[in-house]
N, C-alpha and C positions, 0 to 999 in steps of 0.2 A: 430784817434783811429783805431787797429785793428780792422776787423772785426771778430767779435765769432761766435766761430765750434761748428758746429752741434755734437754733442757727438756719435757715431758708438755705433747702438743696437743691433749689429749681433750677432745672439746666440756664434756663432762660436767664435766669439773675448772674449764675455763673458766668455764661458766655457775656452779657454785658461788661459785667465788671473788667472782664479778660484782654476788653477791647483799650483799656485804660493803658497797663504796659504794655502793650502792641504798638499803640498808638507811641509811646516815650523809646522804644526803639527804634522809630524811623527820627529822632531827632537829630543824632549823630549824623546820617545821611544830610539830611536840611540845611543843619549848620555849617558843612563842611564845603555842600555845594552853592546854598544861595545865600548865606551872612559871609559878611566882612571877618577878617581874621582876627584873632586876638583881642575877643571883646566879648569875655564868657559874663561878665554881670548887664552889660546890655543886653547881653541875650536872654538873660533870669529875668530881667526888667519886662523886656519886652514881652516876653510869656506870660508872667503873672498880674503884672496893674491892670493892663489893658483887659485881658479875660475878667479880671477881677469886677473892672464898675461897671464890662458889659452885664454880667451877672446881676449885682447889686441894682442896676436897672431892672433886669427882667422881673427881681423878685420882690425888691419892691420893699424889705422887711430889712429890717436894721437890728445888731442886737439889744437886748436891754437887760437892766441890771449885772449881774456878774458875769453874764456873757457877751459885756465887752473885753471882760480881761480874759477870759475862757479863748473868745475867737483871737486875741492875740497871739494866747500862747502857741494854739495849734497855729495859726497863720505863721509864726516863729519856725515851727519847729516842721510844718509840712512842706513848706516855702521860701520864708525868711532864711533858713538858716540850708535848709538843704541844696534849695537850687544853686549858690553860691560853691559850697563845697564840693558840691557835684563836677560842678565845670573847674574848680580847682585842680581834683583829684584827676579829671580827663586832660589836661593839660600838663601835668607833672609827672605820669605815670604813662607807662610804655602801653603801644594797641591796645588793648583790655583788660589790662591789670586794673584799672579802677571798676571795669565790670565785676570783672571776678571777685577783689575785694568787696563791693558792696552786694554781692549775691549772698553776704551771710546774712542781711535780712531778716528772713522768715525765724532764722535763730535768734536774735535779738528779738522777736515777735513773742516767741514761745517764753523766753524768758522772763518779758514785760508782763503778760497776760497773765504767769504766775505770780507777778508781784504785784500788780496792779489790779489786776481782775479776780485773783483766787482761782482761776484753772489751774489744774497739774498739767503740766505735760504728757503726752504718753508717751513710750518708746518709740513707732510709729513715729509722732512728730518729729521727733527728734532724728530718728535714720533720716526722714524723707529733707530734712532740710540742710545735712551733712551731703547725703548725696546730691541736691540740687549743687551747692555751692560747688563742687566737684566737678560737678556736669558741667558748669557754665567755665570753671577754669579751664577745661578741654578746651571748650569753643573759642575763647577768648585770646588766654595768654601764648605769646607768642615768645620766644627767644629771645634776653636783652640782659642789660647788665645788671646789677642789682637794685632792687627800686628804689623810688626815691620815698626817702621815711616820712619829710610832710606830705607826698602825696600819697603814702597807704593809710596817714593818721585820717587825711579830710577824707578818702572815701569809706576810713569806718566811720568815721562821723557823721560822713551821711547818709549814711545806711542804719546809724541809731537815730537820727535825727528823725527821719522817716517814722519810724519802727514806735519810737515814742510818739509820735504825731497818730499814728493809726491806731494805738493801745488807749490811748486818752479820748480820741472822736468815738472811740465804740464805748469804752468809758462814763464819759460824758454825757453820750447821747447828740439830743437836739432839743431846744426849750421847745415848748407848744408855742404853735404858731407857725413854725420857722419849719421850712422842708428841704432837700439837698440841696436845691439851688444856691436857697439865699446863704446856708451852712457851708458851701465852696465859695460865694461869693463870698463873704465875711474873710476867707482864712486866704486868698490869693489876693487882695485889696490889703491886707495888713502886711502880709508878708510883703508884695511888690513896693509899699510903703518902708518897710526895714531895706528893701537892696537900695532904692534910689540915690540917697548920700551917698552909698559905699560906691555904684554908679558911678555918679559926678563926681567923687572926690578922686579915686583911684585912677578912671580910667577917661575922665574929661566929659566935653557935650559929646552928645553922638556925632557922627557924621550922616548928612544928606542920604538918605539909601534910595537906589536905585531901584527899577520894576522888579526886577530879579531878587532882590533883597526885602523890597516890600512885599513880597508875595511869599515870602519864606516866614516873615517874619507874621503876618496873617495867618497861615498854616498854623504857627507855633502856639499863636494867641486864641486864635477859636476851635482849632481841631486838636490840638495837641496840647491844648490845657483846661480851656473852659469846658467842653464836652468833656475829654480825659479825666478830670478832676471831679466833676459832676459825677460819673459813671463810676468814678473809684468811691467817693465818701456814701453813695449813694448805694455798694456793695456794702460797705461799711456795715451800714445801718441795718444790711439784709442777710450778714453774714459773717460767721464767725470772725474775728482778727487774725485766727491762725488760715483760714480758709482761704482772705484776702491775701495776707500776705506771703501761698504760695504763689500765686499767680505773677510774682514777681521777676523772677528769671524769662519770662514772656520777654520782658522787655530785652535783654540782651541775645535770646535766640532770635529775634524776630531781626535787629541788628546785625546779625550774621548771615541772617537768610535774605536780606535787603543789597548788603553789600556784594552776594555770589549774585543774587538777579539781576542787580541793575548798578550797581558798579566794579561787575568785573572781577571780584576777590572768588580766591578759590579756597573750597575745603577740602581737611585731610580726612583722611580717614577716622583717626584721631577726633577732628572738631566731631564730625557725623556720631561717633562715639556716644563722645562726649553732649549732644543734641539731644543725643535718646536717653540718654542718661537723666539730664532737667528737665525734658518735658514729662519721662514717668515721676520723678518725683514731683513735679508739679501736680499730676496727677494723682499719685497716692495722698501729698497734701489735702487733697480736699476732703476724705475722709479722717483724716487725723487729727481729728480738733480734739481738741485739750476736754480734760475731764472737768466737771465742774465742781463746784466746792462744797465739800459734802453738807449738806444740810442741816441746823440746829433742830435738835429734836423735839417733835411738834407737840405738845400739852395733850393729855387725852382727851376726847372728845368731847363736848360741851351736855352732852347727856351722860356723859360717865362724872364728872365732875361732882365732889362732894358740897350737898346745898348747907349754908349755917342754920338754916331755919328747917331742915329736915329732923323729922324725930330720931332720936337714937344716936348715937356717935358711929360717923364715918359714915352714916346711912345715903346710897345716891342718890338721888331724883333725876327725872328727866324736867329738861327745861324746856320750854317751848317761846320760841323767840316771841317780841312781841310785834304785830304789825305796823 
């Protein structure tokens, strides 16, 4: 059995990581004011390939052996498969009902962790990621009819899509050799390789984009994926799976507080609530990481150990390694 790491509770790692959903919060702003309308897989495209082979450049390292099929999967499951559903669910579901819906996260996290990793949950975990989800429905949901059922299925989809991608990268690990970098590059280069067909096929060539557009679109690709992405798998590595994946409701308070600054939306009383509500649980997250798996019982010690060549039955000797 592996032995299990100690999870890093350095502010420092913390606050990096945190800039990750901060940064995927102000995306909704982006898209709304400088991309073309009605073009959520060009926009997954354009976030993910391009970050991806800048990446893959900087770092220079490719995978090998089984961690070509390794980086696919995650590149599927953290990119491939979620950016698409993501902008599905935002698209067919009323103001932030797909926020809301995918703020169960951190719960599909706790869940995974125990079946994939062997942590138990604790109760703790499990309050703090009930109330997140809570919290972020305050902020989010607004009055509307009843949802629309493919778009609450793709945002729990992708909110497990996610959740499975983060449980497997801590999982997993990183081969030697390979460090965050080239480990995000690998998984946004595979993924932005899964949207393209779906791209071209569905929604045509792109259109010509304008200053306004390319400049959004720049934003999306080097600040709000390739650094984002970096800074998240790079928590990963540094930090528990349940740790990271509270930091997630970031991304939708920070949405909310983006839209009351600078485009004018107002809160209630209610959202403000509701605000304090996910960022303490975001907070109490970070202390609530999952128990670890209780340990197979260790052999007695190598001096207590009965020798065959000691005289006497059962008799012990001490052994003395040899150099």
């Amino acid at each position: 059995m592996l032995p299990v790491s100690v999870p890093s509770r350095r502010p420092a790692t913390l606050f990096l990581t945190a800039l990750a959903p901060v940064s995927w919060g102000t995306t909704y702003a982006v898209t709304s004011e400088f991309l073309p309308p009605d073009r959520p897989l060009l926009t997954a495209l354009a976030r993910a390939l391009p970050a991806g082979l800048l990446l893959l450049a900087s770092a220079r390292v490719l995978p090998k052996g089984v961690w070509w099929g390794k980086a696919a999967v995650l590149g599927a499951l953290n990119i491939g498969a979620f950016f698409p559903l993501l902008f599905l669910s935002a698209y067919r579901l009323p103001g932030g009902t797909a926020a809301a819906v995918g703020s169960v996260g951190p719960l599909f996290v706790v869940g995974l962790s125990a079946l994939l990793l062997g942590q138990r949950p604790t109760a703790r975990a499990l309050l703090a990621g009930v109330v997140a989800a809570f919290g972020v429905s305050l902020v989010v949901l607004k009055a509307a009819g009843a949802p629309d059922l493919v778009g609450v299925l793709a945002a729990l989809a992708s909110a497990a899509s996610m959740s499975a991608g983060t449980v497997l990268t801590k999982k997993w690990g990183r081969p030697p050799g390979a460090g965050p970098l080239a480990l995000t590059g690998w998984q946004l280069t595979a993924g932005g390789l899964l949207i393209a067909p779906l791209a071209l096929l569905l929604e045509g060539p792109p259109p010509a984009p304008d200053a306004r557009a390319a400049a959004g679109y720049l934003y999306l690709a080097l600040v709000n994926t390739a650094l984002a992405y970096w800074l998240w798998f790079r928590g990963i590595g540094r930090l528990s799976a349940t740790q990271v994946t509270f930091l997630g409701p970031l991304s939708p308070l920070t949405a909310a507080v983006l839209g009351w600054a600078a485009l004018g939306q107002s809160l209630t009383p209610l959202q403000l609530t509701g605000m304090a509500l996910a960022f303490g649980a975001t907070v109490a997250g970070q202390s609530a990481t999952a128990r670890p798996p209780a340990p197979a019982t260790a052999p007695p010690p190598l001096a207590e150990q009965p020798c065959e060549h000691a005289r006497g039955k059962g008799e012990r000797v001490s052994r003395v390694p040899r150099p």
